[in-house]
PQR file with spaces between the fields and no chain letter, atoms N, CA, C, O and H, PARSE charges and radii, in Angstrom:
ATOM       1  N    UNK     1       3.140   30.577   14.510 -0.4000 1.5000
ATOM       2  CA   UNK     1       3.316   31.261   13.247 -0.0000 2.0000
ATOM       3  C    UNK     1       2.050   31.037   12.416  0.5500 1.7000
ATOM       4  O    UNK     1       1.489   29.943   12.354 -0.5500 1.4000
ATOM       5  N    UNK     2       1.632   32.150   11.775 -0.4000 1.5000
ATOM       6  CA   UNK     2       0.089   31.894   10.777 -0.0000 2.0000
ATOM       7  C    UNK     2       1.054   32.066    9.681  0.5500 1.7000
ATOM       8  O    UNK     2       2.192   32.527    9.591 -0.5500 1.4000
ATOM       9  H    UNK     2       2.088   33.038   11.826  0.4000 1.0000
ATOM      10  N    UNK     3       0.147   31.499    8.826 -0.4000 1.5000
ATOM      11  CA   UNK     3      -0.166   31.247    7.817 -0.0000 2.0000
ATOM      12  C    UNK     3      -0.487   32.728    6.771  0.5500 1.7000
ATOM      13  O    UNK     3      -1.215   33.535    7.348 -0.5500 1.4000
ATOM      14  H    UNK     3      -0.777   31.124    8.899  0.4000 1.0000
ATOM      15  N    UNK     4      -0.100   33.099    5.539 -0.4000 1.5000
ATOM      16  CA   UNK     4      -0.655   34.482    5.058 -0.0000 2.0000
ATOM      17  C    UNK     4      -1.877   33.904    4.418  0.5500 1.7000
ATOM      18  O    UNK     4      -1.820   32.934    3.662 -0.5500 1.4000
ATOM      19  H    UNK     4       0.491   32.443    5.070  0.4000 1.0000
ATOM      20  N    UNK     5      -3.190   34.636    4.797 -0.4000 1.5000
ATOM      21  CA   UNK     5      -4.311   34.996    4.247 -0.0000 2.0000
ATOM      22  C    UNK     5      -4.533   35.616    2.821  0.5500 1.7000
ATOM      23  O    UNK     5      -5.687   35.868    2.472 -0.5500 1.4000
ATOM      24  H    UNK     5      -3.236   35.424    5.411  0.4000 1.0000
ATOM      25  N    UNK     6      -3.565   35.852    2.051 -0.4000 1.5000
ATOM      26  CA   UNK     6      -3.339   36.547    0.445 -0.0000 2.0000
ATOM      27  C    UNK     6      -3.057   35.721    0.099  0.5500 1.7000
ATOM      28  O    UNK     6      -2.719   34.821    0.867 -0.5500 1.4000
ATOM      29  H    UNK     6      -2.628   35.648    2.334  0.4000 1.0000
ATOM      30  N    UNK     7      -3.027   35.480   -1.975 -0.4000 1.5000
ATOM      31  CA   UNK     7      -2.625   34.907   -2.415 -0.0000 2.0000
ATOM      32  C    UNK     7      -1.865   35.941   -3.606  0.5500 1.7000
ATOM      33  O    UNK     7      -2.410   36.798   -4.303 -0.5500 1.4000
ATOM      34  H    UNK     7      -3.302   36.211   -2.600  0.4000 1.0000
ATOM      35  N    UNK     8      -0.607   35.586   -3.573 -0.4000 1.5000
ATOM      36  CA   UNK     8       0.069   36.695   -4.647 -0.0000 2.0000
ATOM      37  C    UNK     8      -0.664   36.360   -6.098  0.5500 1.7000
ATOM      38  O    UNK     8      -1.265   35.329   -6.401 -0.5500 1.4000
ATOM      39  H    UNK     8      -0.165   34.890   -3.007  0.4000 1.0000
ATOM      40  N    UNK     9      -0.472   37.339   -6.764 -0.4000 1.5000
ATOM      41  CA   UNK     9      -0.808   37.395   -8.174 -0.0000 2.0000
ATOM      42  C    UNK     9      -0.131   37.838   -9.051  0.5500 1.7000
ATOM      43  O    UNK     9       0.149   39.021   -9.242 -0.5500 1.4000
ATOM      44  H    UNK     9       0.017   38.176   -6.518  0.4000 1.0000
ATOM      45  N    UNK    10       0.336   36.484   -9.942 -0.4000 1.5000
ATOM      46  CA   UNK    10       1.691   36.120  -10.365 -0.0000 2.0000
ATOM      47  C    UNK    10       1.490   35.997  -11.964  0.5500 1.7000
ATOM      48  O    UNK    10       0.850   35.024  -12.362 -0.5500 1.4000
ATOM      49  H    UNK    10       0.108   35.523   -9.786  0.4000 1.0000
ATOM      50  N    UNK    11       1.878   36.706  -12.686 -0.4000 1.5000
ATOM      51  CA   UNK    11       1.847   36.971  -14.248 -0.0000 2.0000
ATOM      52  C    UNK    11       2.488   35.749  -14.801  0.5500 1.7000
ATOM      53  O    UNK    11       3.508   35.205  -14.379 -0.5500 1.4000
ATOM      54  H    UNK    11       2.398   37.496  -12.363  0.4000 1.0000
ATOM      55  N    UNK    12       1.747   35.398  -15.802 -0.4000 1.5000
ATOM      56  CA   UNK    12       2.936   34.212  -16.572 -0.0000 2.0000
ATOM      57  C    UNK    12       4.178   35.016  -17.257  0.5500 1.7000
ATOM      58  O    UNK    12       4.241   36.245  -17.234 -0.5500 1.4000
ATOM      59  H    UNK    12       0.918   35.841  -16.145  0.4000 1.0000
ATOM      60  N    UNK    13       5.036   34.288  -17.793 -0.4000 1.5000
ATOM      61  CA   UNK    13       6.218   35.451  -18.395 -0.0000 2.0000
ATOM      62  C    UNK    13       5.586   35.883  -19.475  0.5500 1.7000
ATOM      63  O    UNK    13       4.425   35.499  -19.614 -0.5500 1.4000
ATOM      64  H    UNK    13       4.985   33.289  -17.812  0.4000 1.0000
ATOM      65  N    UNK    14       6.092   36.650  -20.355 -0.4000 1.5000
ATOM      66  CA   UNK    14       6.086   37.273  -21.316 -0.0000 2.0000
ATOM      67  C    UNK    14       6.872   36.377  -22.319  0.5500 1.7000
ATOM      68  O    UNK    14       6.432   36.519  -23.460 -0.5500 1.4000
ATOM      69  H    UNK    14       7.036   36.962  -20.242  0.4000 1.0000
ATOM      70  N    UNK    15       7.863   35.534  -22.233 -0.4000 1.5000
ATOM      71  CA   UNK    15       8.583   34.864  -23.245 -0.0000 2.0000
ATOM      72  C    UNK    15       9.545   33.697  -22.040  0.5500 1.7000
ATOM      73  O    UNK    15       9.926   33.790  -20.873 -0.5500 1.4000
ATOM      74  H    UNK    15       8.221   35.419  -21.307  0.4000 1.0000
ATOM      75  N    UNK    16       9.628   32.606  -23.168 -0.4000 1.5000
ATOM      76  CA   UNK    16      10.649   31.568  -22.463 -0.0000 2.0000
ATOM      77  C    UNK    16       9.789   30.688  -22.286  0.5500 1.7000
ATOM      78  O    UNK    16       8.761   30.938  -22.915 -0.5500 1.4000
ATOM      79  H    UNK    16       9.319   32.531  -24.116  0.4000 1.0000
ATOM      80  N    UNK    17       9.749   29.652  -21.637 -0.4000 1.5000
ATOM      81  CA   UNK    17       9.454   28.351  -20.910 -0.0000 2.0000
ATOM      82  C    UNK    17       8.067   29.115  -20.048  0.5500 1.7000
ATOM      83  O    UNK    17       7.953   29.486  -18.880 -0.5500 1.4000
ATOM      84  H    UNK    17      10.584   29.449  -21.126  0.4000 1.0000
ATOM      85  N    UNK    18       7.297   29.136  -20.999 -0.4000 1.5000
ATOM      86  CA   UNK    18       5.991   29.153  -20.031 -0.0000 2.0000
ATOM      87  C    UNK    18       4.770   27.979  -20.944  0.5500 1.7000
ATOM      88  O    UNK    18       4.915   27.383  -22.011 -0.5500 1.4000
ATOM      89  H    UNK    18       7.390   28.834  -21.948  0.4000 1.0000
ATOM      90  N    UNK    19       3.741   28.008  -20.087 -0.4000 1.5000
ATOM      91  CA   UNK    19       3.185   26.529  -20.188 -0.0000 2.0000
ATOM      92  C    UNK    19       2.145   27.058  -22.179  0.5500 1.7000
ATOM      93  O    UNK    19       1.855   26.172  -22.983 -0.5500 1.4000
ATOM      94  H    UNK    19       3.623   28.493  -19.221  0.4000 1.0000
ATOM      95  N    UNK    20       1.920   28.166  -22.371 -0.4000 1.5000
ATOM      96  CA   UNK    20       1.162   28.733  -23.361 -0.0000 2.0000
ATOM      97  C    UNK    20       2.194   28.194  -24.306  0.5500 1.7000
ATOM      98  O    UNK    20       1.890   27.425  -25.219 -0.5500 1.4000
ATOM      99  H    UNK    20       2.156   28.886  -21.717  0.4000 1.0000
ATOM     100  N    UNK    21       3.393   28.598  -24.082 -0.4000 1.5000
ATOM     101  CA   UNK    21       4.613   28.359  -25.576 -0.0000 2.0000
ATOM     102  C    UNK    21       4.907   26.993  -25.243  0.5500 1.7000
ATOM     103  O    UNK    21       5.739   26.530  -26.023 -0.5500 1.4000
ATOM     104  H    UNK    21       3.639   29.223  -23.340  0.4000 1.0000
ATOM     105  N    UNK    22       4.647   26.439  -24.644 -0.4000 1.5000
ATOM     106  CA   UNK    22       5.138   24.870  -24.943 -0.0000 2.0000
ATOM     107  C    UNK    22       3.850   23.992  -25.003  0.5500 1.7000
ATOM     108  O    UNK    22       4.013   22.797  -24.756 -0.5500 1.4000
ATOM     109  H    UNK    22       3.972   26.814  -24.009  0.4000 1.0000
ATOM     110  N    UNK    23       2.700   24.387  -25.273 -0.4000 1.5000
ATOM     111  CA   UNK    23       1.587   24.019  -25.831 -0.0000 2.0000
ATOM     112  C    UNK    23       1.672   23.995  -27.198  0.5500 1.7000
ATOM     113  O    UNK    23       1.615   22.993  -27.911 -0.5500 1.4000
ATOM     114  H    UNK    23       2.567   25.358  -25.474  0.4000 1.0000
ATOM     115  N    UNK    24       1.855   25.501  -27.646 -0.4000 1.5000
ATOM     116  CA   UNK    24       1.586   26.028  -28.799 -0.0000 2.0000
ATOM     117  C    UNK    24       3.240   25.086  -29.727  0.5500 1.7000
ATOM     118  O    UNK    24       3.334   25.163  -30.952 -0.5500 1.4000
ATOM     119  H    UNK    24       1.901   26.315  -27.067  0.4000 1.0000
ATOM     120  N    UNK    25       3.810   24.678  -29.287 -0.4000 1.5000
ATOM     121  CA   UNK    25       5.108   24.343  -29.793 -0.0000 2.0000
ATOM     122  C    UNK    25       4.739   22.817  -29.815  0.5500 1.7000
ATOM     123  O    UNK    25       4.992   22.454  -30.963 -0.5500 1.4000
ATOM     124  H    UNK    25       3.733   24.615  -28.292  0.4000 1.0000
ATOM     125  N    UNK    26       4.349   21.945  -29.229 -0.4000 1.5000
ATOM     126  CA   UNK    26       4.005   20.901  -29.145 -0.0000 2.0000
ATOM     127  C    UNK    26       2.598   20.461  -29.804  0.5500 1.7000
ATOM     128  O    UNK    26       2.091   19.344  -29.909 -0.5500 1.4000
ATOM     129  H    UNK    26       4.144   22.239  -28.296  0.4000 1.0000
ATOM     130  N    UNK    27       2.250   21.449  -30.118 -0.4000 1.5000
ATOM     131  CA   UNK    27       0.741   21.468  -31.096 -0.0000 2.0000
ATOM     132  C    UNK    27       1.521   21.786  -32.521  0.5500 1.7000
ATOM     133  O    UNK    27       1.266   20.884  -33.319 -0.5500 1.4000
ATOM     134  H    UNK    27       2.662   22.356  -30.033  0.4000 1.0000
ATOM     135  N    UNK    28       2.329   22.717  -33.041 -0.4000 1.5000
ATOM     136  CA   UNK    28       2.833   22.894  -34.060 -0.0000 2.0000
ATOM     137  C    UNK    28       4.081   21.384  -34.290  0.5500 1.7000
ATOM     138  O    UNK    28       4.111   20.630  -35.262 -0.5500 1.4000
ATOM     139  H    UNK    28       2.536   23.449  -32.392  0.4000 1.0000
ATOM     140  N    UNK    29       4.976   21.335  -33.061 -0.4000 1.5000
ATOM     141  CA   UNK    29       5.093   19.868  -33.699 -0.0000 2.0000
ATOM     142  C    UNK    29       4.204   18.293  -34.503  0.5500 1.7000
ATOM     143  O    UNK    29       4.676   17.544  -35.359 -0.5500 1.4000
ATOM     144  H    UNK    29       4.952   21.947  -32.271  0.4000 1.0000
ATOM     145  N    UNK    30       2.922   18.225  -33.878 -0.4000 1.5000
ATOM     146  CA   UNK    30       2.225   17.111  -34.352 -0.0000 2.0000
ATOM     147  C    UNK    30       1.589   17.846  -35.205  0.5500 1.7000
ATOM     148  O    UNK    30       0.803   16.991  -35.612 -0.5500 1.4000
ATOM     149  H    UNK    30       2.539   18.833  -33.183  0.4000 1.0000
ATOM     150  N    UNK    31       1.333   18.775  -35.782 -0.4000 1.5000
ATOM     151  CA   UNK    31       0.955   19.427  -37.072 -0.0000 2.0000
ATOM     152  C    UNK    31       1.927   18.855  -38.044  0.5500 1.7000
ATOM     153  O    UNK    31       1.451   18.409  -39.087 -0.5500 1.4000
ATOM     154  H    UNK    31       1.972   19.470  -35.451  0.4000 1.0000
ATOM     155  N    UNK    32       3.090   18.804  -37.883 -0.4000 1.5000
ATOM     156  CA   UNK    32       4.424   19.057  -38.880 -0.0000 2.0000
ATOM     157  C    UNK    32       4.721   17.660  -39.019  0.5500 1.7000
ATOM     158  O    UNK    32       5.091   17.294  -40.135 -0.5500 1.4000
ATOM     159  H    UNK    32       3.477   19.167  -37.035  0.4000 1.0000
ATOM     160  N    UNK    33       4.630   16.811  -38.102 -0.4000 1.5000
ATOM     161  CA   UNK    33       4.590   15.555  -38.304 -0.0000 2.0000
ATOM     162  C    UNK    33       3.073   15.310  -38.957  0.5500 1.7000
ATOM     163  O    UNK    33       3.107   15.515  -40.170 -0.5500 1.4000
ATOM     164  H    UNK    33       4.330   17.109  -37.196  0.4000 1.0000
ATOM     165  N    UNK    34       2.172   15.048  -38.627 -0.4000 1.5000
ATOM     166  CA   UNK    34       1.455   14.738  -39.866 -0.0000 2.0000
ATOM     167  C    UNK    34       1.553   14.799  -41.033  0.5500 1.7000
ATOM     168  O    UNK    34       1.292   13.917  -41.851 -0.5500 1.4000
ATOM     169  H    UNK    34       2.144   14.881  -37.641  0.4000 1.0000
ATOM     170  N    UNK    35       2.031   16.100  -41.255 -0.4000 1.5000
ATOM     171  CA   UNK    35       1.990   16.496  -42.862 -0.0000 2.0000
ATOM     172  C    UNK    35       3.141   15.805  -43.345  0.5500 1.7000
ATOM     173  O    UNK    35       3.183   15.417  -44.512 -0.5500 1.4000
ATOM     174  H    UNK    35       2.242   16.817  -40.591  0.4000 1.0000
ATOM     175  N    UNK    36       4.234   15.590  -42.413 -0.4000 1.5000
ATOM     176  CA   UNK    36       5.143   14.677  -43.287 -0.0000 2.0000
ATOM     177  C    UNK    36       4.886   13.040  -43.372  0.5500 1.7000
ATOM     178  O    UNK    36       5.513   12.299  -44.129 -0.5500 1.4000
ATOM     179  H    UNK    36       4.200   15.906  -41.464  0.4000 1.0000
ATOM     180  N    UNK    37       3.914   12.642  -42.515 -0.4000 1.5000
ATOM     181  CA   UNK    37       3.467   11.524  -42.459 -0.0000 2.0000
ATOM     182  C    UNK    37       2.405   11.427  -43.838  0.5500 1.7000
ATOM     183  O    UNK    37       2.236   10.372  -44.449 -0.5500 1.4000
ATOM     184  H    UNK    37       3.405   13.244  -41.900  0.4000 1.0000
ATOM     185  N    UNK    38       1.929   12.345  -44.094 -0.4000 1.5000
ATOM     186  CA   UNK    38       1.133   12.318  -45.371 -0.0000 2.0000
ATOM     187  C    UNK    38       1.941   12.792  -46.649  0.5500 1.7000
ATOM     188  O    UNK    38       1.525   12.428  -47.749 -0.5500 1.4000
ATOM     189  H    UNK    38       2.067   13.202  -43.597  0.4000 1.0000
ATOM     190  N    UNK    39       2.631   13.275  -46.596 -0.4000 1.5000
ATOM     191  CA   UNK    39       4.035   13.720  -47.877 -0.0000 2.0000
ATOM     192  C    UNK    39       4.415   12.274  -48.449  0.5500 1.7000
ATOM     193  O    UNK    39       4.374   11.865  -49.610 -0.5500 1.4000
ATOM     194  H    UNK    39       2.969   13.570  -45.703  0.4000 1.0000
ATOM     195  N    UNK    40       4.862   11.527  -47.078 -0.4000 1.5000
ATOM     196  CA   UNK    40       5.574   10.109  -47.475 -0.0000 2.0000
ATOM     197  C    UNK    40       4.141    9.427  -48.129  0.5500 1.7000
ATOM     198  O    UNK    40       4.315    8.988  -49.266 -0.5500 1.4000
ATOM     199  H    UNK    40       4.896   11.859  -46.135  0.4000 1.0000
ATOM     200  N    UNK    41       3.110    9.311  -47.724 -0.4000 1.5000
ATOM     201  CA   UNK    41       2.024    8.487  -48.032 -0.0000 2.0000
ATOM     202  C    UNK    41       1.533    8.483  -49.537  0.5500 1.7000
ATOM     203  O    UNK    41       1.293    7.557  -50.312 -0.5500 1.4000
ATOM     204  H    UNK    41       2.969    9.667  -46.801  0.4000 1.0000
ATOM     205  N    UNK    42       1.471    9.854  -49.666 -0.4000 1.5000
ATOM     206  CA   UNK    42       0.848   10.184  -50.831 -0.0000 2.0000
ATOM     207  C    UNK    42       2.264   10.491  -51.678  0.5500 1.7000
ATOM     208  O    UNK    42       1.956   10.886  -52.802 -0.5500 1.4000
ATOM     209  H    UNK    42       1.666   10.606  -49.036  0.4000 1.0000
ATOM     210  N    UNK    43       3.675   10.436  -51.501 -0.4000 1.5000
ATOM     211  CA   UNK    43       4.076   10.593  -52.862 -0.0000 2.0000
ATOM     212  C    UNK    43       5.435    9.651  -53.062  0.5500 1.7000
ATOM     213  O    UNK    43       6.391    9.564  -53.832 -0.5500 1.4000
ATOM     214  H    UNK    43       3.926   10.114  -50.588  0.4000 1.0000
ATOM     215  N    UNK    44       4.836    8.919  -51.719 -0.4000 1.5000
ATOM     216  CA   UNK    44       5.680    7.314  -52.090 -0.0000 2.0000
ATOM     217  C    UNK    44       7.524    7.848  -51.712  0.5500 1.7000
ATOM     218  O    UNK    44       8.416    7.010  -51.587 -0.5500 1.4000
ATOM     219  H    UNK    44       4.059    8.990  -51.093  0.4000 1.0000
ATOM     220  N    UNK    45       7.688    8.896  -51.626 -0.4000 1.5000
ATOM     221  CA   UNK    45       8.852    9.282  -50.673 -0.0000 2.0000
ATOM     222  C    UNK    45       8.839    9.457  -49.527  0.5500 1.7000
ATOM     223  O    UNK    45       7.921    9.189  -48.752 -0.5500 1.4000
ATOM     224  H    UNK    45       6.963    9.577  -51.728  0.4000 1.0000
ATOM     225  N    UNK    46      10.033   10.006  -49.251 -0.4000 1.5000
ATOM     226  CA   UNK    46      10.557   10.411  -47.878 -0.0000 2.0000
ATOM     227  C    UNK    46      10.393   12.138  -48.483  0.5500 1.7000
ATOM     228  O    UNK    46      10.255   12.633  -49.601 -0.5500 1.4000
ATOM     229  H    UNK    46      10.779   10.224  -49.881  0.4000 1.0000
ATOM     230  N    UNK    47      10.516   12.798  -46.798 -0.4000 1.5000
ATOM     231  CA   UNK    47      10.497   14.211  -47.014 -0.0000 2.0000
ATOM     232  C    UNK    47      11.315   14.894  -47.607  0.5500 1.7000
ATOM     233  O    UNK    47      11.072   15.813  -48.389 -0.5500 1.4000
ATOM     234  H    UNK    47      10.629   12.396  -45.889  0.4000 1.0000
ATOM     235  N    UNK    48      12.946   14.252  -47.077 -0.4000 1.5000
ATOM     236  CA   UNK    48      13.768   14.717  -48.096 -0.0000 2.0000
ATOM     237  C    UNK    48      14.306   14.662  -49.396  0.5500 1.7000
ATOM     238  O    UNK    48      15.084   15.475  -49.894 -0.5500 1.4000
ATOM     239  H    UNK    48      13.143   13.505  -46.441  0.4000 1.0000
ATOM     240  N    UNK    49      13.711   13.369  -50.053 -0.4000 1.5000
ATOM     241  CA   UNK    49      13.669   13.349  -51.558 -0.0000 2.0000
ATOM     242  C    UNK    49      12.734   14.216  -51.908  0.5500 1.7000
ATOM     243  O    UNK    49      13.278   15.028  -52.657 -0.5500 1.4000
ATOM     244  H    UNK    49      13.079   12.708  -49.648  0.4000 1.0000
ATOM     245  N    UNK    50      11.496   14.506  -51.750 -0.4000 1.5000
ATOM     246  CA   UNK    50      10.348   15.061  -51.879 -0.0000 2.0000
ATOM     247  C    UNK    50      10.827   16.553  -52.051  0.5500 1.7000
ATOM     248  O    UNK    50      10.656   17.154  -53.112 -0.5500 1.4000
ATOM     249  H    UNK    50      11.054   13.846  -51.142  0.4000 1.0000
ATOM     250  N    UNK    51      11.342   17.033  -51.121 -0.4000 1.5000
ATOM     251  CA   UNK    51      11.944   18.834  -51.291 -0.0000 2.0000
ATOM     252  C    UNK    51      13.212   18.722  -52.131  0.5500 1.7000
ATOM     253  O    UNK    51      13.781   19.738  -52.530 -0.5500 1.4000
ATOM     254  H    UNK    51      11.481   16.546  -50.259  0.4000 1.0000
ATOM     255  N    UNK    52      13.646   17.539  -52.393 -0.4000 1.5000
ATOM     256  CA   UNK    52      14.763   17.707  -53.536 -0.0000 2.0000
ATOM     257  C    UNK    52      16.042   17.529  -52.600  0.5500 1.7000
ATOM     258  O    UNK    52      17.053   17.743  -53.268 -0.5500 1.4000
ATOM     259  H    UNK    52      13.185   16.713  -52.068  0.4000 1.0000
ATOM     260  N    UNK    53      16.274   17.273  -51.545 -0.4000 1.5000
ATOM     261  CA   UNK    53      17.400   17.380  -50.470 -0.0000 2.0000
ATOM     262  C    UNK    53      18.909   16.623  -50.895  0.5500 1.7000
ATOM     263  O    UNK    53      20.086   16.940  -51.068 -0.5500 1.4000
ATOM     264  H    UNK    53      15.453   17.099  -51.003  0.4000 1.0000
ATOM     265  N    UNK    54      17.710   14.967  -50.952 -0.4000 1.5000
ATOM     266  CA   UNK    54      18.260   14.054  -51.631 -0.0000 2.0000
ATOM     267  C    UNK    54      18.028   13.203  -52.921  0.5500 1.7000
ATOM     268  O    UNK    54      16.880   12.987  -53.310 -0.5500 1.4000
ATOM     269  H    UNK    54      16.754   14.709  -50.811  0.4000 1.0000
ATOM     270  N    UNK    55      18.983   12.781  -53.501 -0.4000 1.5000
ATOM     271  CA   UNK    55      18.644   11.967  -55.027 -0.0000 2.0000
ATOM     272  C    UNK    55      18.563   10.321  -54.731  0.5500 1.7000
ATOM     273  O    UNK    55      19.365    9.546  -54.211 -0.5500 1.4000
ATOM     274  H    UNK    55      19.915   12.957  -53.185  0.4000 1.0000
ATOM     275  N    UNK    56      17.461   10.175  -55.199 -0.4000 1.5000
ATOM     276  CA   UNK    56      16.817    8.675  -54.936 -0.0000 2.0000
ATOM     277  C    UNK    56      17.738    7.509  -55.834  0.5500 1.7000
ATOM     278  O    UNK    56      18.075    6.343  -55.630 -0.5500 1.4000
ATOM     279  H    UNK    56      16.809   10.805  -55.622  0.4000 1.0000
ATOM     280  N    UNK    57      17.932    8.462  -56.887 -0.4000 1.5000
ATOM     281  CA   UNK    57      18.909    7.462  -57.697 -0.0000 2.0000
ATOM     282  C    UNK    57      19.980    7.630  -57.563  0.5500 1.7000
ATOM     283  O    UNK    57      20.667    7.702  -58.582 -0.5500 1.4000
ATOM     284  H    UNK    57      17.658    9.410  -57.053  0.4000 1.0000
ATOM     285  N    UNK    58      20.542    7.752  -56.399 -0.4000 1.5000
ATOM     286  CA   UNK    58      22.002    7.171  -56.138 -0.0000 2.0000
ATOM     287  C    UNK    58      21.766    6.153  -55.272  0.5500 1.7000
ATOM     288  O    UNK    58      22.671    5.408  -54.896 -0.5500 1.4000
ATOM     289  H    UNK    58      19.985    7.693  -55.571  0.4000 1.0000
ATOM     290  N    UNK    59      20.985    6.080  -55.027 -0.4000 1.5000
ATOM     291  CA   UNK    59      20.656    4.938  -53.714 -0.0000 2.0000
ATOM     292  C    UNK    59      19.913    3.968  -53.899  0.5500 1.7000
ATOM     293  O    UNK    59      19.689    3.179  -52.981 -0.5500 1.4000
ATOM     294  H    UNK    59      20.250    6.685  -55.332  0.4000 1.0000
């Protein structure tokens, strides 16, 4: 038995679980974490006191 001499030529998808969107998703996660890593830094809260979520003075 041989072996095929071609190599197919195989499109990435168009949407779903392909390696471009889970780059781009994993690059926009450590974006989003930074900035909340710098939210807390610079305004001495947490993210969700900061957007108003939660009240600091009940706690």
């Amino acid at each position: 038995m041989t072996e095929p001499n071609q190599v197919p030529q195989i499109e990435d998808p168009k949407f779903g679980f392909n390696s471009y969107a889970e780059r781009l998703n994993g690059r926009a996660a450590m974006v989003g974490f930074v900035i909340a890593l710098a939210i807390e830094f610079f305004t001495r809260h947490g993210v969700l006191a900061w957007l108003g979520i939660i009240d600091l003075a009940n706690y």
